[in-house]
VMD Tcl script that draws the C-alpha trace (Angstrom):
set ca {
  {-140.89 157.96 -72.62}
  {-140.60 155.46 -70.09}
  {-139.32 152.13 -70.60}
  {-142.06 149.09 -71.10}
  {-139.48 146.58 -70.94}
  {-137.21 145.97 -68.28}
  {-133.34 144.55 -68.15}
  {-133.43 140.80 -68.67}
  {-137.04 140.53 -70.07}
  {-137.62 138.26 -73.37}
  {-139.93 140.10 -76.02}
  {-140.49 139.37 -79.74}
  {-138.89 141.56 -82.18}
  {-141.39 140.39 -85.27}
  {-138.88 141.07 -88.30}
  {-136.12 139.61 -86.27}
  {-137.25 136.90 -83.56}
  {-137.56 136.15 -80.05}
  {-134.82 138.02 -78.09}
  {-133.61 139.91 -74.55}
  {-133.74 143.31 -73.31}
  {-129.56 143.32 -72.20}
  {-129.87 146.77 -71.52}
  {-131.87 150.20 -71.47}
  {-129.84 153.53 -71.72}
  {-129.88 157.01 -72.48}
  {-127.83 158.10 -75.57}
  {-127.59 161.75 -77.29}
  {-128.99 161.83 -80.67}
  {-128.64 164.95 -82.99}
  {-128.46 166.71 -79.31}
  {-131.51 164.99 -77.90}
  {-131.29 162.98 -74.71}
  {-132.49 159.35 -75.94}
  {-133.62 155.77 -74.06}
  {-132.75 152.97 -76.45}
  {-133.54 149.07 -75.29}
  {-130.41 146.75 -76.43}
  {-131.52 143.59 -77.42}
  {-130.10 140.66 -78.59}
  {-131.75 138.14 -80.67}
  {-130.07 134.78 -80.01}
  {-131.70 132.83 -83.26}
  {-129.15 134.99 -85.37}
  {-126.25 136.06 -82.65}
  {-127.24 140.23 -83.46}
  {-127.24 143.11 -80.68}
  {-130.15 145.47 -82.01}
  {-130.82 148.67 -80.82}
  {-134.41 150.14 -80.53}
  {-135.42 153.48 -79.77}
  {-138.01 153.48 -76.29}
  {-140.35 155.33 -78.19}
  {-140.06 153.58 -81.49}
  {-140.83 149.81 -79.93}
  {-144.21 149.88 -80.27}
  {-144.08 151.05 -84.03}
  {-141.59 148.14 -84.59}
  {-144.01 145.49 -83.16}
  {-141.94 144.63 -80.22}
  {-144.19 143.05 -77.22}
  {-143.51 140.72 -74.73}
  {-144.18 137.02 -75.39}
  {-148.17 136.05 -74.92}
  {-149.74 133.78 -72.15}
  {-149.64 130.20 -72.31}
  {-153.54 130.42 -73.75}
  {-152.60 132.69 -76.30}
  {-149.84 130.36 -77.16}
  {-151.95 127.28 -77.42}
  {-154.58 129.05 -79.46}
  {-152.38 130.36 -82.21}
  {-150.73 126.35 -82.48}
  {-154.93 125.40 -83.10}
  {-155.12 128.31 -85.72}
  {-152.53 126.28 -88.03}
  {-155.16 123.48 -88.68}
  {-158.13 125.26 -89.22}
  {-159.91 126.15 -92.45}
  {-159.22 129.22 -94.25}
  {-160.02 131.17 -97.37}
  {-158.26 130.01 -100.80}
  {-154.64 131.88 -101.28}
  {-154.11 133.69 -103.75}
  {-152.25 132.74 -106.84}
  {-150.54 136.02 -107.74}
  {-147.40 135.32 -105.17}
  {-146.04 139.25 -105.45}
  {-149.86 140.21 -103.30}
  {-149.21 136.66 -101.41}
  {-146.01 137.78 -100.29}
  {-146.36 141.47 -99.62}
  {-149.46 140.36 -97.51}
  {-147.89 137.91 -95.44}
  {-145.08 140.58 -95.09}
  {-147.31 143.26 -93.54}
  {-148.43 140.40 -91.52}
  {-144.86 139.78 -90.41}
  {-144.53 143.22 -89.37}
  {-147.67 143.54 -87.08}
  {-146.37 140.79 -85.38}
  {-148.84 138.92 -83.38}
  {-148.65 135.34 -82.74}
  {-151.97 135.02 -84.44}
  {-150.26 136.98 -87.53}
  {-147.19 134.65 -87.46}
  {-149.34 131.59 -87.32}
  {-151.57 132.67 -90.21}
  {-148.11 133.21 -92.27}
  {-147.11 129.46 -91.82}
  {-150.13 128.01 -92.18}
  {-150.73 130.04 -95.66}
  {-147.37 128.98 -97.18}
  {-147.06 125.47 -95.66}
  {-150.78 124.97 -97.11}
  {-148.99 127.12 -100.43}
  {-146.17 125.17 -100.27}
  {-147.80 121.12 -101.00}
  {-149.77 122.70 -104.57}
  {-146.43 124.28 -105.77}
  {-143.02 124.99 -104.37}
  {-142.58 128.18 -102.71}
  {-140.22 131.08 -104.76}
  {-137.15 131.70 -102.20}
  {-138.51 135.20 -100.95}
  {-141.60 132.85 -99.62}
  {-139.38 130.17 -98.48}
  {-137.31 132.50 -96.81}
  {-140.30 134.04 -94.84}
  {-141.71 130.98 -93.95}
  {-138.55 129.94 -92.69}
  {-138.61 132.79 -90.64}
  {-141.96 133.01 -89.27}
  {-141.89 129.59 -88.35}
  {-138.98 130.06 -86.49}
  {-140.30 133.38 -84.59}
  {-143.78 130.64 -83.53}
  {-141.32 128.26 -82.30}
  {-139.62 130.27 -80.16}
  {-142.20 132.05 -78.65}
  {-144.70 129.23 -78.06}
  {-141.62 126.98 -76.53}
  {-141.18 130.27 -74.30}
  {-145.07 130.50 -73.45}
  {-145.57 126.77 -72.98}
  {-142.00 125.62 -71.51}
  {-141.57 122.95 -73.81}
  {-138.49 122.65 -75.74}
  {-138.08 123.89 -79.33}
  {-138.24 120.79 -80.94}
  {-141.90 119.83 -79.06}
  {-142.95 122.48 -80.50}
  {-141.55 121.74 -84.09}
  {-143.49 118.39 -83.74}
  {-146.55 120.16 -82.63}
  {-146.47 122.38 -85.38}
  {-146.32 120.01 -87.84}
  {-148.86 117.82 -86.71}
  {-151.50 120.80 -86.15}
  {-150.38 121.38 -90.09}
  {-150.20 117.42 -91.10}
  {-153.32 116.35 -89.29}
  {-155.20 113.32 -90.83}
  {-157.08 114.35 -93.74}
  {-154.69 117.33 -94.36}
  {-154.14 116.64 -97.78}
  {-157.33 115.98 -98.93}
  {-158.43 119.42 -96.74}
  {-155.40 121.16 -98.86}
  {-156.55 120.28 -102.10}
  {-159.99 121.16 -101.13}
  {-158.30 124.82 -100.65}
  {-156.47 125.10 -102.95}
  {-156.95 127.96 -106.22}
  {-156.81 127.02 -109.71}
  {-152.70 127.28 -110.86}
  {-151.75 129.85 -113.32}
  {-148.58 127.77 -114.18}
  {-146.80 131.49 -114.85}
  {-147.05 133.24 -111.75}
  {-143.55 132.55 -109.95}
  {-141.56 132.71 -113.64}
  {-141.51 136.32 -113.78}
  {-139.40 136.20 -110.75}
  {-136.86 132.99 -111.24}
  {-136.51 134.48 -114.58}
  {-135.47 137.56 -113.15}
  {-132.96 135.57 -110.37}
  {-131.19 133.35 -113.49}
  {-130.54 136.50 -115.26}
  {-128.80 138.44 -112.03}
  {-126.67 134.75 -111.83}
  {-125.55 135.04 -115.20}
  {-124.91 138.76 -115.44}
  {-122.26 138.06 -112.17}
  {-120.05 136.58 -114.79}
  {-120.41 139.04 -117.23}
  {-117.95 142.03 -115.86}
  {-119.69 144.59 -118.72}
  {-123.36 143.72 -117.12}
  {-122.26 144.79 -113.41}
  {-125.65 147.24 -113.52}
  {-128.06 144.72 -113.82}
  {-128.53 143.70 -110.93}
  {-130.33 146.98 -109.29}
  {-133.43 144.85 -108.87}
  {-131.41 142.09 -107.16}
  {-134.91 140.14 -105.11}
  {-132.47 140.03 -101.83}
  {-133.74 143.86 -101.77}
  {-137.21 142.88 -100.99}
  {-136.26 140.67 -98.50}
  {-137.75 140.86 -94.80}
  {-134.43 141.03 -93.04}
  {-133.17 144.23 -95.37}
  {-135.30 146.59 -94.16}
  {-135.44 145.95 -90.40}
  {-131.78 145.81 -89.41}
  {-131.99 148.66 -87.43}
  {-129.47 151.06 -85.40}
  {-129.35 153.75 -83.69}
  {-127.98 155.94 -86.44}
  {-131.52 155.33 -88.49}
  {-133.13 157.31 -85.65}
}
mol new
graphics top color blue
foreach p $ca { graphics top sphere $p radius 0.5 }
foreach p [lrange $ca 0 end-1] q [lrange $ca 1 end] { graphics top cylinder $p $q radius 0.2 }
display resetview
């Protein structure tokens, strides 16, 4: 398959952030001739490598025009539908999101768990992910628009913040079901306590860190 990137190019690796194609070369795999892209992802100091013909599966694309840039900062302060209240759909939603990866996507994640994030505090596999997300749209629109990263920071939080945000936020918000994120700090003070207990070492099989974003896209070439 031949190469849509070339040597030097930035692109956006969705799971993993904005990053550059270092290299593209051919390496045998289980006795078939390969093309892999190297790239390295500066926000987190990693050397990935991607399959040619398994980039587009990934979400990996090149970083959008300035317009597409600008319209994705206006998406964060416009009205949207209520979020849900049941934070294991919120999250696995937002997730797929993630892994489509357009800017559009990205911004929809931060505006739905910033807006999430002033009626209750986010559980950490949210605040992780927003984290992250916000950090991919920063990036990429300081790319797109050549400003620096912390413009864009400021922009982002204003097109979030604007005046009138909180009484638009309330507005948007769904009715609390003061239960929804115990099932899962329940589960993450158990896992702390059973570390101390040497007997307990099995309980933590469900450890949360498994569903994190970062687990299951820290690919190599082996996985191919």
């Amino acid at each position: 398959m031949k190469a849509k990137f070339r040597v030097n190019q930035k692109v956006v690796y969705p799971s993993q952030g904005v990053g550059k194609v270092t290299e593209i070369f051919e390496k045998v795999f289980n006795g078939n001739p390969t093309n892999y892209y190297k790239i390295y992802i500066e926000a987190s100091d990693m050397v990935v490598m991607v399959p040619v013909d398994k980039a587009d599966d990934l979400g990996i694309r090149q970083i959008v025009t300035k317009e597409e840039a600008q319209e994705a900062l206006n998406l964060l302060s416009d009205d949207f539908e209520p979020i849900t209240s049941d934070w294991k759909l919120r999250y696995q939603m937002n997730l797929d999101l993630l892994k489509k990866g357009t800017i559009k996507d990205i911004a929809t994640i931060v505006r739905c768990l910033y807006n999430r994030s002033k009626v209750k505090e986010l559980p950490i596999l949210e605040r992780k992910l927003y984290d992250s997300a916000k950090k991919l749209l920063e990036d990429e629109i300081s790319l797109a628009l050549g400003k620096s990263a912390k413009d864009i920071e400021n922009e982002i939080h204003l097109k979030l913040e604007p005046p009138g945000a909180a009484l638009r936020i309330k507005h948007t918000a769904v009715l609390e079901d003061d239960d929804e994120d115990d099932g899962l700090m329940d589960d993450l003070n158990e896992k702390t306590k059973s570390k101390g207990r040497s007997d307990d070492s099995d309980d933590d099989e469900e450890d949360s860190s498994d569903e994190d974003m970062g687990d299951d896209e820290d690919f190599d070439d082996e996985e191919f």
